[in-house]
Backbone as JSON, one array per atom type, in Angstrom:
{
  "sequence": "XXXXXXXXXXXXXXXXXXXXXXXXXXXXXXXXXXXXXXXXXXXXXXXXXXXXXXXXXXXXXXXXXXXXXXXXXXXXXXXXXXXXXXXXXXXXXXXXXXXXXXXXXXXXXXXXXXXXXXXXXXXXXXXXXXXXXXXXXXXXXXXXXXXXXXXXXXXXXXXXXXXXXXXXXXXXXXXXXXXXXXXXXXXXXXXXXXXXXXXXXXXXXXXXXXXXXXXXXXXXXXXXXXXXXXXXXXXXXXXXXXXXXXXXXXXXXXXXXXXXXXXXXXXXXXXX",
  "N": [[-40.47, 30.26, -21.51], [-37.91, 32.61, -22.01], [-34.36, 31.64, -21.08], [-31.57, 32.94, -18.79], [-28.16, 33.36, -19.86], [-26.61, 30.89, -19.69], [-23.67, 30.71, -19.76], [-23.19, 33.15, -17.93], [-23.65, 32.08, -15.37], [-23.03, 32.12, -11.74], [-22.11, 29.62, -10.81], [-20.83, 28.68, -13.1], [-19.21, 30.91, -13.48], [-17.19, 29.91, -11.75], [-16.88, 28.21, -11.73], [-15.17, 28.41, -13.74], [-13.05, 30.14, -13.07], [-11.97, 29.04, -10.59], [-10.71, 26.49, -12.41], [-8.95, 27.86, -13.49], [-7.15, 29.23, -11.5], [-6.2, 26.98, -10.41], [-4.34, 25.44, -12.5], [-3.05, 27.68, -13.14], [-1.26, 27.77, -11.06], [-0.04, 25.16, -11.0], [-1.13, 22.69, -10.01], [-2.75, 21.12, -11.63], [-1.76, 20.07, -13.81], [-2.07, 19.3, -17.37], [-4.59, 17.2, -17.57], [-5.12, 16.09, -15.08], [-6.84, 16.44, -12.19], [-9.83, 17.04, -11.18], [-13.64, 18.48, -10.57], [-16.31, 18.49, -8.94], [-19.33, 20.23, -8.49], [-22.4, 20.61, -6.28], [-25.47, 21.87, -7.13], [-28.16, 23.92, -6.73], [-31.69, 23.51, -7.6], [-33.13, 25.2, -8.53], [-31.4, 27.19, -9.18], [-30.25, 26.36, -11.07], [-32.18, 26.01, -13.01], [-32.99, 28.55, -13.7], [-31.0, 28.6, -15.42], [-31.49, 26.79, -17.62], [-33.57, 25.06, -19.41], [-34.82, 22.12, -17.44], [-36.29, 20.06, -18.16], [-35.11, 18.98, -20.6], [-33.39, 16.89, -21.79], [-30.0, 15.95, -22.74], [-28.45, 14.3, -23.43], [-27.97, 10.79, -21.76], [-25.93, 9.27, -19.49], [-24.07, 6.64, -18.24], [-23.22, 5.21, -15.78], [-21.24, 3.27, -13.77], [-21.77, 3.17, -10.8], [-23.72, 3.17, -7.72], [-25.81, 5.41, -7.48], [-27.72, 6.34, -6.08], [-28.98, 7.39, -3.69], [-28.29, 10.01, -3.91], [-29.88, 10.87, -6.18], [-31.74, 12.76, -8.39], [-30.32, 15.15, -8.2], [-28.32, 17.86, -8.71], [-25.01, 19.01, -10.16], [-22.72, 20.59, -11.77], [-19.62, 19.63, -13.57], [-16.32, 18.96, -14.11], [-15.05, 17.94, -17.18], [-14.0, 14.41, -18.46], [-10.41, 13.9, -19.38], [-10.23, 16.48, -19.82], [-8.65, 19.27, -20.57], [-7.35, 21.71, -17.59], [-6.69, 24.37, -18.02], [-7.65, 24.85, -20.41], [-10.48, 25.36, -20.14], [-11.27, 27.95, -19.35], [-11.45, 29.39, -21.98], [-13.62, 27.73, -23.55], [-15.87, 27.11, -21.68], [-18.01, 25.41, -22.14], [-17.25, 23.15, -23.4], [-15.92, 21.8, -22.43], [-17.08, 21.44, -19.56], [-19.54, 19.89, -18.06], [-23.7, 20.02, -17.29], [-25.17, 18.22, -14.95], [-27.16, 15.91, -14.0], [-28.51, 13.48, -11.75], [-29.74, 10.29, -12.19], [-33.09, 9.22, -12.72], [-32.94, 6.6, -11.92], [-30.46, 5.89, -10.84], [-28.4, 4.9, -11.57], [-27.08, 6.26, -13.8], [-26.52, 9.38, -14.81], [-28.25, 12.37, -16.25], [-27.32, 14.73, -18.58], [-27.6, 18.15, -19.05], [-26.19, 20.19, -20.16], [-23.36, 21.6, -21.91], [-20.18, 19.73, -22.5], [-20.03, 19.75, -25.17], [-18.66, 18.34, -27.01], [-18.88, 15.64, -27.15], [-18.16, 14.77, -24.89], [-18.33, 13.16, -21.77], [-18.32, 12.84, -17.81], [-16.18, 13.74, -15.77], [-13.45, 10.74, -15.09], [-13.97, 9.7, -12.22], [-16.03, 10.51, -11.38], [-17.71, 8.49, -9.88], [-16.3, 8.32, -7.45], [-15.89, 10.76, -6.58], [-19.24, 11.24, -6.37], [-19.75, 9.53, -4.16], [-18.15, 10.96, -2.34], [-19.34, 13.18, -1.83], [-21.98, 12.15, -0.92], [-21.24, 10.96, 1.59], [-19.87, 13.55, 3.18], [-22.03, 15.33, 3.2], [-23.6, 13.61, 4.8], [-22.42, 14.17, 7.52], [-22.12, 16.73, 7.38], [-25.14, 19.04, 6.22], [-24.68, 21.31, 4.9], [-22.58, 21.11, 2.81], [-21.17, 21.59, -0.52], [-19.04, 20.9, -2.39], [-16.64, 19.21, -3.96], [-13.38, 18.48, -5.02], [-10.37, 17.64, -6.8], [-6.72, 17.95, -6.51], [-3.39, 17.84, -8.2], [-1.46, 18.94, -5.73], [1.4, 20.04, -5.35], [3.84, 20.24, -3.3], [2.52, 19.05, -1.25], [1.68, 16.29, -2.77], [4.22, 15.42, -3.09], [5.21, 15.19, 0.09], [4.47, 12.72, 0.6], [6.24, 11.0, -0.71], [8.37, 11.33, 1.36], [7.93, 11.48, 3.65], [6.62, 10.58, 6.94], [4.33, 8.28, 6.47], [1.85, 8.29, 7.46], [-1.53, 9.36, 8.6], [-1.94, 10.55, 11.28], [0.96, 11.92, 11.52], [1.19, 13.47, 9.09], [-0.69, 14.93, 9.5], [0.21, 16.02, 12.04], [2.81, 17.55, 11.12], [1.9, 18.79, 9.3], [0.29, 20.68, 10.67], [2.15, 22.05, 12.49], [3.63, 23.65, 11.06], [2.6, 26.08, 9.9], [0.75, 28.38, 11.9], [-2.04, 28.6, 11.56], [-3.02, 26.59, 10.04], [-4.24, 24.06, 12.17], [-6.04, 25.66, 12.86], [-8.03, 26.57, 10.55], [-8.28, 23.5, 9.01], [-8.78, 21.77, 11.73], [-9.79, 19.06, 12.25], [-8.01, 17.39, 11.04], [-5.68, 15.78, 8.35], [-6.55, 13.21, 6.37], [-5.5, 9.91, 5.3], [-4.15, 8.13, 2.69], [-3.13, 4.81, 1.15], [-1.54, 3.87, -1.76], [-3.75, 3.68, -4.5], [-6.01, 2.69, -7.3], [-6.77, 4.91, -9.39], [-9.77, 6.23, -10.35], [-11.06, 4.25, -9.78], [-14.34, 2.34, -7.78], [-13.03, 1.22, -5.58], [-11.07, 3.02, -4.78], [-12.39, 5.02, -4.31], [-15.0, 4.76, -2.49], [-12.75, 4.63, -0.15], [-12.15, 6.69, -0.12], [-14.25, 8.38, 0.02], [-14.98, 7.28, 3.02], [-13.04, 7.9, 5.11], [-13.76, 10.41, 4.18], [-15.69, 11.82, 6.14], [-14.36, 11.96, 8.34], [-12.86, 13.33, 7.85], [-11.93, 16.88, 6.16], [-10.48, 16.71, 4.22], [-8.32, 14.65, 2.16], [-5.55, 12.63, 1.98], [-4.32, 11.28, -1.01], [-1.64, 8.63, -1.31], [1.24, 9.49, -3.57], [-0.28, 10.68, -5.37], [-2.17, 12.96, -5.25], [-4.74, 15.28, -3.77], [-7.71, 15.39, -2.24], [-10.62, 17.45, -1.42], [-12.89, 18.94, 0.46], [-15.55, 20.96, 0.53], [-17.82, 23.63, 2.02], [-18.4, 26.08, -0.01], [-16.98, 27.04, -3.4], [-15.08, 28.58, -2.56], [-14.15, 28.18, -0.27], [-13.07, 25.69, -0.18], [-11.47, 25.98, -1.72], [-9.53, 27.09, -0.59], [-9.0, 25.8, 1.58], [-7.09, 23.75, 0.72], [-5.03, 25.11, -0.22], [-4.12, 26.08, 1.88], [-3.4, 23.99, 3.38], [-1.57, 22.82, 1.29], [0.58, 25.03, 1.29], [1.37, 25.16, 3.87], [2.8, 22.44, 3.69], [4.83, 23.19, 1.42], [6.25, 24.83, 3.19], [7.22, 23.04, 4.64], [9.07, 21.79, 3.13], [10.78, 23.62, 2.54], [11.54, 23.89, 5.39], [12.77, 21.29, 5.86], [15.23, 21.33, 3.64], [16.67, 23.73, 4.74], [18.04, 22.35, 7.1], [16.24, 20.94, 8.79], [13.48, 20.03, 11.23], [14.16, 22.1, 14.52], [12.74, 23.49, 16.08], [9.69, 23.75, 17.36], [5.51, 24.26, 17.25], [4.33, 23.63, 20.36], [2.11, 21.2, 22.48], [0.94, 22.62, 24.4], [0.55, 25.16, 22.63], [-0.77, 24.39, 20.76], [-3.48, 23.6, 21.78], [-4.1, 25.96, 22.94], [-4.48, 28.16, 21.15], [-6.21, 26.46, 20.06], [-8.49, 26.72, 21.62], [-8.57, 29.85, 21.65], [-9.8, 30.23, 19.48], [-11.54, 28.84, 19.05], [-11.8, 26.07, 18.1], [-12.34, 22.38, 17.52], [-9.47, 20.61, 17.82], [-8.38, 17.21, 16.39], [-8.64, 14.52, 18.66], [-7.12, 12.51, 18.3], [-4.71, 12.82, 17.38], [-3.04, 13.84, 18.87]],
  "CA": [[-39.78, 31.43, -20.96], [-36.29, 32.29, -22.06], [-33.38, 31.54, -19.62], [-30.69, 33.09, -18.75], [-27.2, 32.57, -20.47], [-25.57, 29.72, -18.44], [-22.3, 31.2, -19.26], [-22.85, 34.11, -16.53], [-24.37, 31.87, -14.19], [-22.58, 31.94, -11.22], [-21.56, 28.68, -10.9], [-19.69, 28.48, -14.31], [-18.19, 31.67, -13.41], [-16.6, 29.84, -10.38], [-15.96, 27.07, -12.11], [-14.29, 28.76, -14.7], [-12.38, 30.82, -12.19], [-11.4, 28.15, -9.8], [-9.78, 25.46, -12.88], [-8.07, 28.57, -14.12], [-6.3, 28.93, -10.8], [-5.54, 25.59, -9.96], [-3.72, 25.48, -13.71], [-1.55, 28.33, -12.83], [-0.84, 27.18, -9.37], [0.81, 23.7, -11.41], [-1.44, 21.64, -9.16], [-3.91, 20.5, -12.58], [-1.78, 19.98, -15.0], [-2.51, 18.54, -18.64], [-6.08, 17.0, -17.66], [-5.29, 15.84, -14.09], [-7.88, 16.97, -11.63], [-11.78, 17.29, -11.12], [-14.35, 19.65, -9.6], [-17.78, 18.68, -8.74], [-20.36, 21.36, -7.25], [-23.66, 20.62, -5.9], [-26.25, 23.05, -7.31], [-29.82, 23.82, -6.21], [-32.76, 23.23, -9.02], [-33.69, 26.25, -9.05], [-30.48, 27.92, -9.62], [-30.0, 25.69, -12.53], [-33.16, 26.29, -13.43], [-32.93, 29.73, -13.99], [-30.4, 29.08, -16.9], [-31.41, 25.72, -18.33], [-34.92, 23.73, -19.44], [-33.98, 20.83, -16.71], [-36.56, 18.91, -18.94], [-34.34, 18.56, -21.63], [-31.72, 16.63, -21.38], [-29.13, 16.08, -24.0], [-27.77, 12.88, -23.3], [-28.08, 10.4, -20.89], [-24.66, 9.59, -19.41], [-24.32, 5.54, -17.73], [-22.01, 5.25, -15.1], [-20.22, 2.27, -12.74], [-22.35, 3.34, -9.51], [-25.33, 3.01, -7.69], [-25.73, 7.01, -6.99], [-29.49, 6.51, -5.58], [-28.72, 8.53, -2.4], [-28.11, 11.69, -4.71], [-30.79, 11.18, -7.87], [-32.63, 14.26, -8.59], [-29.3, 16.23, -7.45], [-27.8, 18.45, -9.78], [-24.04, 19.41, -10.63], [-21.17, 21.24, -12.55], [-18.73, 19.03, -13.21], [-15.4, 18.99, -14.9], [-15.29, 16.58, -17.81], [-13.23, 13.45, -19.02], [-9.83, 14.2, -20.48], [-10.32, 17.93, -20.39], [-7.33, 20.38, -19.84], [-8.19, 22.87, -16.75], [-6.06, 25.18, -19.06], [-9.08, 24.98, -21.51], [-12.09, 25.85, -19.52], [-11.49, 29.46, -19.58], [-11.67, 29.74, -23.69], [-14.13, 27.42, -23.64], [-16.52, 25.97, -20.99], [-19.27, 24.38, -22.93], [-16.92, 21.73, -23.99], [-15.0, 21.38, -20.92], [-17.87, 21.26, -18.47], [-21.31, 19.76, -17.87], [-24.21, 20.17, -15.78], [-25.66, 16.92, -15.09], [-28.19, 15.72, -12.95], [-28.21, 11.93, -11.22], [-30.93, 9.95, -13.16], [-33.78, 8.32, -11.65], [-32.12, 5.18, -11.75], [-29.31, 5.81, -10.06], [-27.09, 4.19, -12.59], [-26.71, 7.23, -15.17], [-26.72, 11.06, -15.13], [-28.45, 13.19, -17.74], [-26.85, 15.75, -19.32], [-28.37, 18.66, -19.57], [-25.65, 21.35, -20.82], [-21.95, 20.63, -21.97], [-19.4, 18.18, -23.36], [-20.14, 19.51, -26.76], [-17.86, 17.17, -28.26], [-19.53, 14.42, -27.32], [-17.15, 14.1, -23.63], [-18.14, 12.78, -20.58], [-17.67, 13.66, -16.82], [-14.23, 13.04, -15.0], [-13.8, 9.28, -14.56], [-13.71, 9.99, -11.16], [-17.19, 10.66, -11.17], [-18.18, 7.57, -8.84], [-15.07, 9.02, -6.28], [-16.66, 11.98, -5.97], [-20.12, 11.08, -5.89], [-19.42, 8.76, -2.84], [-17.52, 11.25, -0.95], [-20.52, 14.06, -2.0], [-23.26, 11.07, 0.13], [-20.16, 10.86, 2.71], [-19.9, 14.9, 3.33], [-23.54, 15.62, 3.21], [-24.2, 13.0, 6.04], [-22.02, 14.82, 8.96], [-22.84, 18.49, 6.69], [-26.02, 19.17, 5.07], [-24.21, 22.27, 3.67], [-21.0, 20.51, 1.9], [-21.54, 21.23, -1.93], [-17.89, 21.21, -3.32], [-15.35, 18.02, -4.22], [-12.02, 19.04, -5.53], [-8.96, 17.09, -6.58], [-5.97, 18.81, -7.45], [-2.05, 17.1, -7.89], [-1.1, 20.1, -5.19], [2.68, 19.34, -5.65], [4.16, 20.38, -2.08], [1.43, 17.9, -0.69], [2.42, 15.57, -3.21], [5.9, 15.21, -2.31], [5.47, 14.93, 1.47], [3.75, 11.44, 0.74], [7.79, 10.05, -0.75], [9.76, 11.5, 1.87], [7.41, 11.71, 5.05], [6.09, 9.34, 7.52], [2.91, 7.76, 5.99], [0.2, 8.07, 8.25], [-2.48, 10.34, 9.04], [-1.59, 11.72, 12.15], [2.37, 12.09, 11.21], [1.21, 14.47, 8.17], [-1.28, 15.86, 10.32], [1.46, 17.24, 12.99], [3.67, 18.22, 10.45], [0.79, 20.53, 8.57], [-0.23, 21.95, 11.74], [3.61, 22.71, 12.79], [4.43, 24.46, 9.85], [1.88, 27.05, 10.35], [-0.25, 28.44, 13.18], [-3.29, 28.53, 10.77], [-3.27, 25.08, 9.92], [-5.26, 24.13, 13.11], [-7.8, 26.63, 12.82], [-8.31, 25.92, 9.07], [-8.77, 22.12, 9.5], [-8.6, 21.2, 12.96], [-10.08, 17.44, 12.19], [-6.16, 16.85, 10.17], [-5.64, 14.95, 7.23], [-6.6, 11.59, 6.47], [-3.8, 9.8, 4.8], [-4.69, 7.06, 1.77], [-2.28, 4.59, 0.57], [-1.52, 4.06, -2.97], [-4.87, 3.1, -4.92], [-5.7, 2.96, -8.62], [-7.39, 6.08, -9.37], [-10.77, 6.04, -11.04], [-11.86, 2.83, -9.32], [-14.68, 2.48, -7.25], [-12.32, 0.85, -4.35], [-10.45, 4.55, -4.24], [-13.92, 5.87, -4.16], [-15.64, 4.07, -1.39], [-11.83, 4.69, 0.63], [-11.97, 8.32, 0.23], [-15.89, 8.27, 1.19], [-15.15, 6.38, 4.59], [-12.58, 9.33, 5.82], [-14.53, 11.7, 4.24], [-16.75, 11.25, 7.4], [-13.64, 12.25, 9.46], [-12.03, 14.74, 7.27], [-12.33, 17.32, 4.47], [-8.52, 16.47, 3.38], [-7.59, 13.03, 2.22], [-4.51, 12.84, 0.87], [-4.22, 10.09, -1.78], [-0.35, 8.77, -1.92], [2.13, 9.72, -4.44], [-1.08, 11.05, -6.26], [-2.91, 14.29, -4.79], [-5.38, 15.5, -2.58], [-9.0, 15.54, -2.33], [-10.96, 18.59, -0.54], [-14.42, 18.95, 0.57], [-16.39, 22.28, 1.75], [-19.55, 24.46, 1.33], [-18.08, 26.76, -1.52], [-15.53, 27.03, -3.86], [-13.56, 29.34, -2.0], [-13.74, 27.75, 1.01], [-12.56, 23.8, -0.44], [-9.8, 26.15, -2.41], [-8.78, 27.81, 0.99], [-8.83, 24.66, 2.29], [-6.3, 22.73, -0.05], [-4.22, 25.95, -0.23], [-3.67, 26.23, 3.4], [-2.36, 22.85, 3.56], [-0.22, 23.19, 0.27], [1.23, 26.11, 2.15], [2.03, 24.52, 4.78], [3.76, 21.37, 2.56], [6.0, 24.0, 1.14], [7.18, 25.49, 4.41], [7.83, 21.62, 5.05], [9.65, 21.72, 2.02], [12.07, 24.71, 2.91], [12.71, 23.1, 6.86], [13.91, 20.13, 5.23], [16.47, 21.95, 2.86], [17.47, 24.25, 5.89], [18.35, 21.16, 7.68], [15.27, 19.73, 9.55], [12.87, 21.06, 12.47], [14.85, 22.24, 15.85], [11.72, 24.05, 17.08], [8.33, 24.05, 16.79], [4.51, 24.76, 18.19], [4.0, 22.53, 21.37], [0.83, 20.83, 22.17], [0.02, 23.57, 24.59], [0.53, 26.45, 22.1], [-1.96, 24.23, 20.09], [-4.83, 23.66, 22.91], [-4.4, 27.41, 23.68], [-5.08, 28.15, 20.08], [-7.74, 26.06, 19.66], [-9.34, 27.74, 22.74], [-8.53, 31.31, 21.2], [-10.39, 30.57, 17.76], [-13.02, 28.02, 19.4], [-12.04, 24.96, 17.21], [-11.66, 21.04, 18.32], [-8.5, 19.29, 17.35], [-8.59, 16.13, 16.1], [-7.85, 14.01, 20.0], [-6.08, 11.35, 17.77], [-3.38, 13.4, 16.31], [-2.32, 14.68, 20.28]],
  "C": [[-38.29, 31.38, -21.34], [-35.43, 32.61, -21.25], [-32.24, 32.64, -20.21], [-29.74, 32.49, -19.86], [-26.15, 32.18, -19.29], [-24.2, 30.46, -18.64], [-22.01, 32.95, -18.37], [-23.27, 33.57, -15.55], [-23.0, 31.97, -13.03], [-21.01, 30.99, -10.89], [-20.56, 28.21, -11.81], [-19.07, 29.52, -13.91], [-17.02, 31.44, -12.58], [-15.97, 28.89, -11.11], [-14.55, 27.34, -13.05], [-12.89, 28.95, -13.84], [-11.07, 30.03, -11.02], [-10.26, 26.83, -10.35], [-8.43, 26.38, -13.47], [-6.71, 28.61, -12.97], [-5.43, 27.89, -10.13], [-4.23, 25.13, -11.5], [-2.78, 26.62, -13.55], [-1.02, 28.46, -11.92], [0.44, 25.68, -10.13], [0.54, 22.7, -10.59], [-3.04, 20.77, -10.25], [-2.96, 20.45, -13.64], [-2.36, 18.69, -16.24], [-4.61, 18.11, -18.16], [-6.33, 16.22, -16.11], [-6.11, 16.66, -12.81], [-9.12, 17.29, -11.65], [-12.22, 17.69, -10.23], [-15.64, 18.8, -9.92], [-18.44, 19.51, -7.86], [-21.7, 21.48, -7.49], [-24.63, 22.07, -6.58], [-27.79, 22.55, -7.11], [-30.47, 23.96, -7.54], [-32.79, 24.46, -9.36], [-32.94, 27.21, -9.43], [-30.08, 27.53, -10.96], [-31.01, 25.79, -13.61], [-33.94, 27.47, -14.28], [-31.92, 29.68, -15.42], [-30.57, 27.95, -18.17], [-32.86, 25.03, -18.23], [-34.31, 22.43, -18.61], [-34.97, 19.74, -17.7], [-35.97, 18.58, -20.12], [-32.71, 18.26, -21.61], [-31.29, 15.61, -22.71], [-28.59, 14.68, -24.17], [-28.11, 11.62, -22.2], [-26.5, 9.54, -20.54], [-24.51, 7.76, -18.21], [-22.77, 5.76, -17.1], [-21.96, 3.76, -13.98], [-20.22, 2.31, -11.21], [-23.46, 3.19, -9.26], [-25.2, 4.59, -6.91], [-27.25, 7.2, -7.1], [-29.36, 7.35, -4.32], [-28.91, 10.09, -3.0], [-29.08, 11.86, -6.15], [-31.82, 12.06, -7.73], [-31.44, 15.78, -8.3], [-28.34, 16.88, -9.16], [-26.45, 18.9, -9.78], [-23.14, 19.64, -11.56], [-20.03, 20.23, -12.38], [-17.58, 19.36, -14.31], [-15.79, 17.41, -15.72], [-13.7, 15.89, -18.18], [-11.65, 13.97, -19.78], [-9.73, 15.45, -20.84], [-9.08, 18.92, -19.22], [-7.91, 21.26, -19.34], [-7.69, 24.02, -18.05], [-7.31, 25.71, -20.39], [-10.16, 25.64, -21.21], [-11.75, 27.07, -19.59], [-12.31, 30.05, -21.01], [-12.43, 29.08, -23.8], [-14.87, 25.99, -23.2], [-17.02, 25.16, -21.12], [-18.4, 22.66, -23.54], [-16.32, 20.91, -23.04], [-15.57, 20.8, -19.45], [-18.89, 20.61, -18.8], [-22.07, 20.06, -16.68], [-24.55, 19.14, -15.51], [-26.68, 16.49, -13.97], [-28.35, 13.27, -12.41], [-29.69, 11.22, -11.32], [-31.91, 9.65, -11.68], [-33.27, 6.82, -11.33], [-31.3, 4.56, -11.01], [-28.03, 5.49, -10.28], [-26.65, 5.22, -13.62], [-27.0, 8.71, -14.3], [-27.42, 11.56, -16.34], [-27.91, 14.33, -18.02], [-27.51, 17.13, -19.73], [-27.7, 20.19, -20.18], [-24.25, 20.95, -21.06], [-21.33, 19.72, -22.59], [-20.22, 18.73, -24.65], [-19.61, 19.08, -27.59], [-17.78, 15.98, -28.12], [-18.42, 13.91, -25.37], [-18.36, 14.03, -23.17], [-18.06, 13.49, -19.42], [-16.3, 13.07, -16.25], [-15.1, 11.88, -14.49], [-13.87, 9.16, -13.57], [-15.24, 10.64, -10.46], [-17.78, 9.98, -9.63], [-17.75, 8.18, -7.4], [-16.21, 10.07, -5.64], [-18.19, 11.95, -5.37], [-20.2, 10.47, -4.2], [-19.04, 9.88, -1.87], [-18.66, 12.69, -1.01], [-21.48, 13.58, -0.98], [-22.11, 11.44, 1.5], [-20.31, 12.25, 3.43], [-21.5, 15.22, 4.29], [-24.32, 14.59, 4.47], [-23.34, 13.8, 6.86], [-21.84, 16.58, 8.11], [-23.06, 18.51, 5.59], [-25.83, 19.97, 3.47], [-23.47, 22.11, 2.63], [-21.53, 20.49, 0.37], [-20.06, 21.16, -2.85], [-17.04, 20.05, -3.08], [-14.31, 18.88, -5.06], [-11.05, 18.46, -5.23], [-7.81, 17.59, -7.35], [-4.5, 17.6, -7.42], [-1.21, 18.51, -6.73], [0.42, 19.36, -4.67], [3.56, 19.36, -4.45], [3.67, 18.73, -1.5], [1.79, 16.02, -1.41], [3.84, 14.51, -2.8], [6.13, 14.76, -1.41], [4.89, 13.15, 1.25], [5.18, 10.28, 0.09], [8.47, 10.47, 0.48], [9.18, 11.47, 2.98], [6.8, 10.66, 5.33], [5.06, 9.33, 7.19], [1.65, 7.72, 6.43], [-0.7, 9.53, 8.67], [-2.13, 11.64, 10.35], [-0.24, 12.34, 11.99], [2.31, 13.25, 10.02], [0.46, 15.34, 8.67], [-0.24, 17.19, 10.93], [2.23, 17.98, 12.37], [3.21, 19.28, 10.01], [0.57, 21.33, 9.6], [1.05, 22.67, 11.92], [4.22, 23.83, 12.15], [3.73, 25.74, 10.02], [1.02, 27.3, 10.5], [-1.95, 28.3, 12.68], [-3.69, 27.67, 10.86], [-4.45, 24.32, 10.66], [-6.24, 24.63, 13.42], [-8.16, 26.54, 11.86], [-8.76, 24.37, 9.04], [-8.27, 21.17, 10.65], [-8.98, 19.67, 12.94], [-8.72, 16.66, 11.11], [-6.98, 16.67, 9.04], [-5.45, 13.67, 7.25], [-5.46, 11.15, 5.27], [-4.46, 8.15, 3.54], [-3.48, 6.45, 1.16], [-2.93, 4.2, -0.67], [-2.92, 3.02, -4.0], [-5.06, 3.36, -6.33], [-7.01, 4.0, -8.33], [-8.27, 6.26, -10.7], [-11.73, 4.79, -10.55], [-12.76, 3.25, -8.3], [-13.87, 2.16, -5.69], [-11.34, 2.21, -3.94], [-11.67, 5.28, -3.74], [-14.25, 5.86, -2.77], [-14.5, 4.21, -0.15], [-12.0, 5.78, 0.97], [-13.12, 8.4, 0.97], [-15.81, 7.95, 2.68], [-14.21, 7.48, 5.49], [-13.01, 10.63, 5.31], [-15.15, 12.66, 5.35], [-15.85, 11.85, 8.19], [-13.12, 13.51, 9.54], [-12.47, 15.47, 6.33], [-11.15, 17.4, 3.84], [-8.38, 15.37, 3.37], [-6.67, 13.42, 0.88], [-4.09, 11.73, 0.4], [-2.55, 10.07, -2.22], [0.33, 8.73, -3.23], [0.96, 10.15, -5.57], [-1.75, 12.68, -6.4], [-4.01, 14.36, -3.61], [-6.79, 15.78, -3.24], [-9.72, 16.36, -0.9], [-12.29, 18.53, -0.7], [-14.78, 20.04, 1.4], [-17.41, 22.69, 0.95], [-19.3, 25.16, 0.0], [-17.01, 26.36, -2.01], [-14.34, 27.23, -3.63], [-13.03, 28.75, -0.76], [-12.97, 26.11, 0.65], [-11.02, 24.2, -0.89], [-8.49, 26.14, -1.7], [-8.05, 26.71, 1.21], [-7.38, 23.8, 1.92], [-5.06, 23.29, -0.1], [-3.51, 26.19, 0.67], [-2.9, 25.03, 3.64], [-1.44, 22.5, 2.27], [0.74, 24.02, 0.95], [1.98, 25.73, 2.93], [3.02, 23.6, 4.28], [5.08, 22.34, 2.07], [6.64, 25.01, 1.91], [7.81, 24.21, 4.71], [9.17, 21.67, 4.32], [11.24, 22.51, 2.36], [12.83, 24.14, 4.49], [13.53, 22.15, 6.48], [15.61, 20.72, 4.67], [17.54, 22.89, 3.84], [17.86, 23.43, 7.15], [17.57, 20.28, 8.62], [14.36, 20.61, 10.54], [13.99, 21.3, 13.55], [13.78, 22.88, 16.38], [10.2, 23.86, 16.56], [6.94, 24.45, 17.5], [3.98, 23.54, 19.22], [2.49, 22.49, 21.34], [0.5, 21.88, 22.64], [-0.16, 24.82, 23.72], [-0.77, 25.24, 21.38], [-3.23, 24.01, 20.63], [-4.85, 25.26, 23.49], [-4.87, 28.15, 22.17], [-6.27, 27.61, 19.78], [-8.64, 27.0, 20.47], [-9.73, 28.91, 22.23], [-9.78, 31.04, 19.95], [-12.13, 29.03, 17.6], [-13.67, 26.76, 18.69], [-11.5, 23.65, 18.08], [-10.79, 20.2, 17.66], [-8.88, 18.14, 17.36], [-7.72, 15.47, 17.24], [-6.56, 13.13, 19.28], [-4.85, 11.48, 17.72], [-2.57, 14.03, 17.65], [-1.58, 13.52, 21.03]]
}
């Protein structure tokens, strides 16, 4: 039966869509940042023979929790800037072997790439997600440069970037009421960043890796983008109090327990 053409599927259209904006945002540049997104068989199925697979792809994990699972990923070394003009080289789909040790390949990297080294990272915090929500199909790490920043000049810890994101604006709290988890400085690509992010995954869908970027987790695209955006946002209202000489006011706890109430979300107790 002949398929679909993968380049209207959905999913590439998002993908496309989503590295394009993160590239003119200046939170991906050159080849920094990776997307992975969960896809169902049968959606993949619809544009691709899943029995033919192109490569087989060995990786630096045991990703037996997720084998038979299928995703879009950004690849190795590839400028977001690129994927627009041309996905097929920029992307793959890949599927998580039986093994557990490899992926197969089954569309993509036509120049012989790879997926982002960051593969393992993601996978981990994909198992992580998917245990406290079934729905969670989207990883996303951007350098979101606001966010960035606050990790030289602001107090280092979880709840201290927390208060600050919520403070800045009223959203914040109703957008991700469980904060931001806070990661100090780790080499990036290793499984020991991996397995870190994974363990507050569990708590959060924001870990913010220091002096490096941020890593986002939700059901869609739009919603992980939201997600990352809302607390960039916030970072660069931080950004402007500073320069206008510091806080003198801000939203007390009760404006934030009367908020939560209003919009029927539970703050993270820690961060109070």
């Amino acid at each position: 039966m002949e398929k679909n053409n993968i380049l209207d599927a959905p999913f590439v259209k998002e993908m496309v869509e989503v590295t394009s904006n993160l590239y003119r945002l200046g939170w991906d540049e050159r080849n920094g940042g990776n997307i992975t997104y969960l896809l169902d068989e049968e959606e993949v199925a619809n544009y691709l023979d899943i029995n033919n697979v192109l490569r087989n792809i060995s990786m630096d994990f045991d990703g037996t929790p997720l084998k038979g699972k299928y995703f879009i990923v950004t690849g190795s070394g590839k400028y977001f800037k690129n994927v627009v003009t041309d996905p097929a080289m920029n992307l793959g789909v890949i599927r998580v072997a039986a093994d557990g040790q490899s992926v197969d390949l089954l569309w993509g990297y036509t120049d012989g790439g790879v997926p982002t080294s960051e593969l393992p990272a993601h996978l981990m915090s994909h198992i992580a997600r998917l245990e406290v929500d079934p729905e969670n199909r989207v990883v996303m790490h951007c350098h979101a440069s606001h966010l960035l920043a606050m990790t030289f000049s602001h107090e280092l810890t979880s709840k201290a970037i927390t208060r600050t994101l919520w403070e800045m604006c009223t959203e914040c709290l109703v957008v991700f009421p469980e904060g931001v988890q806070v990661l100090p400085w780790l080499i990036p690509g290793s499984n020991e960043i991996g397995e870190a992010t994974a363990a507050k995954m569990k708590e959060s869908r924001l870990i913010l890796w220091s002096y490096h970027g941020i890593y986002g987790a939700g059901k869609t695209m739009d919603e992980t983008f939201g997600l990352i955006e809302t607390a960039e946002k916030a970072a660069e209202i931080y950004t402007y109090v500073c320069a206008q000489g510091g806080i003198r006011q801000t939203i007390s706890d009760e404006n934030f327990k009367a908020l939560a109430e209003q919009f029927g979300v539970k703050p993270n107790p820690e961060f109070f």
